[in-house]
C-alpha positions as CSV (number, residue, x, y, z in Angstrom):
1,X,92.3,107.3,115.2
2,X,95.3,107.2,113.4
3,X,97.9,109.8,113.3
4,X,98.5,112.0,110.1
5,X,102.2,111.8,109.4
6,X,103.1,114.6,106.8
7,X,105.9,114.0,104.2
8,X,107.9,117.1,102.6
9,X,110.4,116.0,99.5
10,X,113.5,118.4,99.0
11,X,115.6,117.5,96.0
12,X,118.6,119.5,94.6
13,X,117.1,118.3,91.1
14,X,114.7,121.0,90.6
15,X,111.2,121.8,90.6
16,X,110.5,119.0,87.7
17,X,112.3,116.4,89.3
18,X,110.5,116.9,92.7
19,X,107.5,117.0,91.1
20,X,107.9,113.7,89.2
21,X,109.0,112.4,92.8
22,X,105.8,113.5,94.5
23,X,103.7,111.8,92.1
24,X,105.5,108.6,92.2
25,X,106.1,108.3,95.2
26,X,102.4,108.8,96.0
27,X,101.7,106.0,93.5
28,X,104.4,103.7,95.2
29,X,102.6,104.5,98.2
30,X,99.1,104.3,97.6
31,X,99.8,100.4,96.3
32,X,100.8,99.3,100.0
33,X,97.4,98.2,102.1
34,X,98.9,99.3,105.1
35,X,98.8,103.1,104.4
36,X,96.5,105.3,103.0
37,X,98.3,108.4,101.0
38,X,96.8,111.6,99.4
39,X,98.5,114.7,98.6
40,X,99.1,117.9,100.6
41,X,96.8,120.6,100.2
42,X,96.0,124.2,100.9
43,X,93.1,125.0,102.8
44,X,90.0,125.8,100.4
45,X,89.0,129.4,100.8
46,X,85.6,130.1,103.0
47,X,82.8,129.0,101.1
48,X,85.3,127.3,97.9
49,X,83.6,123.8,97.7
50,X,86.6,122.3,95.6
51,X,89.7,121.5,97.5
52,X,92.8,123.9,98.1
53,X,96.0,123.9,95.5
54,X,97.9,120.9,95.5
55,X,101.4,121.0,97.1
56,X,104.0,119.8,95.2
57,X,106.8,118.0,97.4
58,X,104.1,117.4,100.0
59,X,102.7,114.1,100.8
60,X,100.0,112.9,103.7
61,X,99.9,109.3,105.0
62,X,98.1,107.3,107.4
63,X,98.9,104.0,109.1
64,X,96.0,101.7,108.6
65,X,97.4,98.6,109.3
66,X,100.2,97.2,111.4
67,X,103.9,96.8,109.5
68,X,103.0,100.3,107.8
69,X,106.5,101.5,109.1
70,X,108.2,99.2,107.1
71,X,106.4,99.0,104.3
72,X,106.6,103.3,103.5
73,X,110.4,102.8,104.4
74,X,110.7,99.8,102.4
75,X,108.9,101.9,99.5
76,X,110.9,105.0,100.2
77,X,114.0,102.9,99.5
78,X,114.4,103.0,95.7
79,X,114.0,106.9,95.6
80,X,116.9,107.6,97.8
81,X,118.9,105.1,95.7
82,X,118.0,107.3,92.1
83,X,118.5,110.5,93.8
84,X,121.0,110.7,96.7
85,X,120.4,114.5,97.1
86,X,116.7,113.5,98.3
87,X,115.7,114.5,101.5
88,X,112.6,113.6,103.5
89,X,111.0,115.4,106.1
90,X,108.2,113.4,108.5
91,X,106.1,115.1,111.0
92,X,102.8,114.8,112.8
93,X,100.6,117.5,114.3
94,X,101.5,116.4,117.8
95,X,105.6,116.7,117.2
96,X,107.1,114.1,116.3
97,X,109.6,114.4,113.4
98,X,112.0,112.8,111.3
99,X,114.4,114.1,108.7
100,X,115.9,110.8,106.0
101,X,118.5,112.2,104.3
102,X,119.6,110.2,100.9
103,X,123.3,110.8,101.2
104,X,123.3,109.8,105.0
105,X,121.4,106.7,104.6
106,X,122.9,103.4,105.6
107,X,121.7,99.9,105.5
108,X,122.5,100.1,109.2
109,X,120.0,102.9,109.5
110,X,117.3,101.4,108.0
111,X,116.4,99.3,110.5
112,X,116.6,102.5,113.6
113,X,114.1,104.4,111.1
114,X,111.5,101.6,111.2
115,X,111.6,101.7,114.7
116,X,111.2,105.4,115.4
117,X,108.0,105.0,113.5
118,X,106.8,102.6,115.0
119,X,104.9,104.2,117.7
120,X,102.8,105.5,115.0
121,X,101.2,102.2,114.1
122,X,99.4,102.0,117.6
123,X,96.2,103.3,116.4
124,X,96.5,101.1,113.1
125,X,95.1,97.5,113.3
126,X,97.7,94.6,113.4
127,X,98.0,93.3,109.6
């Protein structure tokens, strides 16, 4: 089964702007076959059928095919361009974690990204 890799957006462009982010980003997202997005949610209450509260700046992918490293980086990309403050945060539940920082990232560092996520396309099929 593949591995849930969390994604938490900071911005220093407010609430608004984050949320904007979140729901393109998402969008971006959700058009590559080789990930399957949703958003980050609060646990539902005992006995709530409906979902929990959506979390704004909060983002949950899985890697259903192989190349889904570089296709979220390649669609992470353009954000960092608009919004150089922008800072991403990628974890899983069994500790791995990443921090992309807008106004650190390099061409260069692009490429050593892809590769740290990599070991989280084992479980997807090859593409």
């Amino acid at each position: 089964m593949a591995e849930l890799l969390r994604l938490t957006l900071e911005s220093q462009r407010g609430p608004e702007r984050l949320a904007d982010f979140t729901r393109e980003i998402s969008a971006e997202l959700g058009r590559q076959p080789e990930l399957d997005v949703r958003e980050a949610t609060t646990p539902s209450a005992p006995g709530e059928r409906s979902a929990g509260a959506i979390l704004i700046g909060q983002l949950v992918v899985k890697f259903v095919l192989g190349g889904a490293a570089k296709a979220l980086i390649d669609s992470l990309l353009p954000y960092f361009e608009r919004d150089r403050s922008l800072v991403i945060a990628l974890k899983t539940s069994d500790g791995f974690e990443l921090k992309i920082e807008g106004k650190d990232l390099r061409p260069e560092k692009v490429g050593e990204i892809i590769q740290a996520l990599r070991p989280l396309e084992r479980s997807a099929p090859a593409g």
